[in-house]
C-alpha positions in Angstrom: -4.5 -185.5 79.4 -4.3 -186.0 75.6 -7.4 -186.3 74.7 -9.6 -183.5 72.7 -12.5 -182.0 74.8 -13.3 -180.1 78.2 -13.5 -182.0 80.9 -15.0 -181.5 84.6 -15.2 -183.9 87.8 -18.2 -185.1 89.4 -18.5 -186.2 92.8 -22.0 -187.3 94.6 -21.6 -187.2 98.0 -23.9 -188.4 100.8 -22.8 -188.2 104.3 -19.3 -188.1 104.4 -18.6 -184.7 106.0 -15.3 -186.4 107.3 -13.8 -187.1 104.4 -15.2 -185.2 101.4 -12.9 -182.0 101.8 -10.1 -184.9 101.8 -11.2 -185.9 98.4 -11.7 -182.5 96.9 -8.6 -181.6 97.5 -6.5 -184.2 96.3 -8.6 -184.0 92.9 -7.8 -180.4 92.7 -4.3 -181.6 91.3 -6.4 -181.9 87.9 -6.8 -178.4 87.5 -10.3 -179.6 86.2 -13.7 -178.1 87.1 -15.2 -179.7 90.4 -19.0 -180.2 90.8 -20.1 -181.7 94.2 -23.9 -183.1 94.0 -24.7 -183.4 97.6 -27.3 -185.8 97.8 -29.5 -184.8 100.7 -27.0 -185.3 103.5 -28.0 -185.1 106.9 -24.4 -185.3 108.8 -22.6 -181.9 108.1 -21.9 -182.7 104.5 -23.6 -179.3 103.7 -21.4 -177.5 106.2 -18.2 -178.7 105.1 -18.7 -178.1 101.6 -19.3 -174.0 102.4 -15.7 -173.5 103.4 -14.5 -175.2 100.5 -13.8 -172.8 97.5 -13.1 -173.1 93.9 -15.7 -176.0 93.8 -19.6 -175.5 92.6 -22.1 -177.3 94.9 -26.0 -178.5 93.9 -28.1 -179.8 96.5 -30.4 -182.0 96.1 -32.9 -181.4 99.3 -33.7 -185.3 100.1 -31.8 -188.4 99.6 -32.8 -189.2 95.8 -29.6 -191.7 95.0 -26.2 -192.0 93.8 -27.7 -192.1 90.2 -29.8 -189.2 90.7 -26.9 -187.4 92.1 -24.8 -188.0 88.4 -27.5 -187.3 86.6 -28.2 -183.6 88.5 -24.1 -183.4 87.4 -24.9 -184.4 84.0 -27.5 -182.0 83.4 -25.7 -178.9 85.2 -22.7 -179.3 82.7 -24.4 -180.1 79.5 -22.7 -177.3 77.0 -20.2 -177.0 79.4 -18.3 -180.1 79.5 -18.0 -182.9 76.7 -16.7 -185.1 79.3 -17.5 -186.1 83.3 -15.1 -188.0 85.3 -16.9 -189.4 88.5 -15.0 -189.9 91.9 -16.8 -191.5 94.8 -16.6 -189.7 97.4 -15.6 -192.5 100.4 -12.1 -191.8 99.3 -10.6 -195.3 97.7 -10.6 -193.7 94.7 -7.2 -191.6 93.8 -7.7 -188.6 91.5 -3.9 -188.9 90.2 -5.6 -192.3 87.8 -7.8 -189.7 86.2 -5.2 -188.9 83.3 -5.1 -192.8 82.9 -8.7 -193.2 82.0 -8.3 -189.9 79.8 -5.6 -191.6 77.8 -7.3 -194.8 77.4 -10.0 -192.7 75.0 -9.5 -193.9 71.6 -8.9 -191.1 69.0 -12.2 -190.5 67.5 -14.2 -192.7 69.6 -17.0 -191.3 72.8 -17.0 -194.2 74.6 -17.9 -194.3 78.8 -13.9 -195.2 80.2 -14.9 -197.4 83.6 -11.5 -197.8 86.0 -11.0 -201.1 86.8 -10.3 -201.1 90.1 -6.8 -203.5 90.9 -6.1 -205.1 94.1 -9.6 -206.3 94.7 -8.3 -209.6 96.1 -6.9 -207.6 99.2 -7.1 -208.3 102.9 -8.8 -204.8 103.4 -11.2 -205.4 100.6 -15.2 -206.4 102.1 -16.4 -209.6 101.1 -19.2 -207.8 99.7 -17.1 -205.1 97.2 -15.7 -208.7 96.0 -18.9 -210.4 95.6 -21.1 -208.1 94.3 -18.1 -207.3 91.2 -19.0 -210.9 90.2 -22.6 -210.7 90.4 -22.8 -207.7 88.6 -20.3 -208.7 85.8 -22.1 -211.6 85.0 -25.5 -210.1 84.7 -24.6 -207.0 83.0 -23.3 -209.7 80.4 -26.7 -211.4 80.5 -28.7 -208.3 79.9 -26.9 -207.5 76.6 -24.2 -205.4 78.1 -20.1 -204.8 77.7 -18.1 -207.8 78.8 -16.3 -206.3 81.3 -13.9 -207.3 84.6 -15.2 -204.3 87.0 -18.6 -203.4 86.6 -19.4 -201.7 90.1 -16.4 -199.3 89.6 -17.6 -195.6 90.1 -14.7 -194.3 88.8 -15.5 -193.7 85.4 -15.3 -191.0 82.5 -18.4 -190.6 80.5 -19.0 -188.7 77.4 -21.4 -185.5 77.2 -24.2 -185.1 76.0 -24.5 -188.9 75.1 -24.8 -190.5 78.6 -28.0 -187.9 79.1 -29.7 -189.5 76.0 -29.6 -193.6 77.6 -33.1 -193.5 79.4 -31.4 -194.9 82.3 -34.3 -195.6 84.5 -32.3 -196.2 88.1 -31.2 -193.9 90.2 -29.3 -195.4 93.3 -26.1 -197.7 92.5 -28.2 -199.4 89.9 -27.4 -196.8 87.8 -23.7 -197.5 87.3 -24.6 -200.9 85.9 -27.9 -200.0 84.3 -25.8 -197.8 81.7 -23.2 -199.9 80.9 -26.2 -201.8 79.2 -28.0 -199.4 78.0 -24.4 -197.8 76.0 -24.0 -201.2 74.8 -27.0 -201.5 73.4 -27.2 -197.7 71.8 -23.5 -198.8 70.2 -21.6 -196.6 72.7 -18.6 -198.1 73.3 -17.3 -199.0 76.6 -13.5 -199.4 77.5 -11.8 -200.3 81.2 -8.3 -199.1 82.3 -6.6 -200.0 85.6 -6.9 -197.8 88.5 -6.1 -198.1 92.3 -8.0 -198.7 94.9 -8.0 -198.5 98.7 -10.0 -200.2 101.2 -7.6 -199.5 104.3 -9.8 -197.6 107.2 -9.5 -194.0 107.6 -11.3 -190.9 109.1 -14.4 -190.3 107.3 -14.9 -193.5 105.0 -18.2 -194.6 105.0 -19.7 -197.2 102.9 -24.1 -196.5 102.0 -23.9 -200.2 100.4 -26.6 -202.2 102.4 -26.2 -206.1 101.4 -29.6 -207.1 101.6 -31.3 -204.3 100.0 -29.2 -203.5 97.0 -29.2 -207.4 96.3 -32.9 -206.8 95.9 -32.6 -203.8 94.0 -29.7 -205.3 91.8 -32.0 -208.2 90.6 -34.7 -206.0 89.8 -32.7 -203.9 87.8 -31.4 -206.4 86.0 -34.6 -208.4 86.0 -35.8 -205.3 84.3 -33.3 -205.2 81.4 -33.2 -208.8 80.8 -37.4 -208.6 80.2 -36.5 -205.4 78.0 -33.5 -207.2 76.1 -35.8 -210.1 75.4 -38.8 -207.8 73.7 -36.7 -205.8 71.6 -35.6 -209.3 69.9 -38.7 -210.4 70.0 -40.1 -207.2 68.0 -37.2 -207.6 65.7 -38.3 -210.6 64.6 -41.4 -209.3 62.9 
């Protein structure tokens, strides 16, 4: 990990008391802070995380969202860290690509590093995961945002305090997509780097995504920056 700054993992969590120790402990190999935001959990979650040391846990007391739950990380390590890495915490993320993104910081640059998850084209991988990649890429073009190949990724590093200063209004999955734009348009550089990923059943994955709904919360996020993207030229022209 070459480049300049202190670093700390964030991981929301939301009912996945199966497989969350299993995640915290393969990203203790960093030897970076952990923060787990447990996002209201219902399941155990809560339970698990008490016989975990070496780890600082904020609860939030009802389900507010995976974007709320970054955000509540965010805020805890502002002054603390100059960077957050974000793991999901369903486990098809593996903590040994962290250095990866790290290294793909450009000296002198803050820009939000989003892994680009390979081997999307997989057996394993839901038809959904590959779908909703597309969808998103394509309209986090069309609002003004990075052109980029994996916009749904969650494993990500962003920089501190800048990511706190976006205004990002969403605060469930929207949230990953909604800044991307919203750096692109403050001039915050956003780079991608390959990571793994891994789709193959196991104890404790569980996915939250719900087809129907997150469609309908997708377009009216982007909806939503489209309109906003279309006003600010609009007022830049007078």
């Amino acid at each position: 990990m070459n480049a300049a700054g202190r670093f700390a993992i964030v991981i929301p969590v939301y009912n996945h008391a199966e497989g969350i120790v299993s995640v915290i402990e393969r990203a203790r190999a960093l030897s970076l802070p952990i923060w787990v935001i447990d996002d209201g959990s219902t399941d155990g979650t809560a339970e698990c995380l008490q016989r975990v040391s070496g780890i600082t846990v904020l609860r939030h007391e009802k389900n507010l969202g995976k974007g709320a739950a970054i955000l509540t990380g965010f805020s805890a390590l502002r002054g603390t860290a100059d960077w957050v890495v974000t793991l999901d915490a369903d486990g098809q993320h593996d903590p040994q690509d962290v250095p990866g993104l790290i290294r793909a910081i450009p000296q002198g640059l803050r820009p939000i590093v989003v892994g680009r998850r390979e081997g999307m084209s997989g057996v394993d991988v839901p038809w959904t995961s590959r779908f909703g990649r597309i969808f998103s890429n394509f309209w986090v073009r069309a609002a003004g945002g990075p052109v980029l190949s994996d916009t749904q990724s969650g494993m990500r590093v962003y920089p501190l305090p800048e990511s706190l200063q976006l205004d990002v209004r969403a605060r469930r999955f929207q949230f990953e997509v909604e800044i991307l734009v919203r750096a692109r348009w403050r001039g915050i550089p956003v780079r991608e780097a390959p990571v793994g990923v891994s789709y193959a059943p196991r104890n404790g994955r569980v996915s939250h995504f719900r087809p129907f709904v997150d469609f309908c919360r997708n377009t009216a996020t982007f909806s939503r920056l489209i309109f906003l993207r279309i006003i600010k030229r609009i007022i830049r022209c007078f």
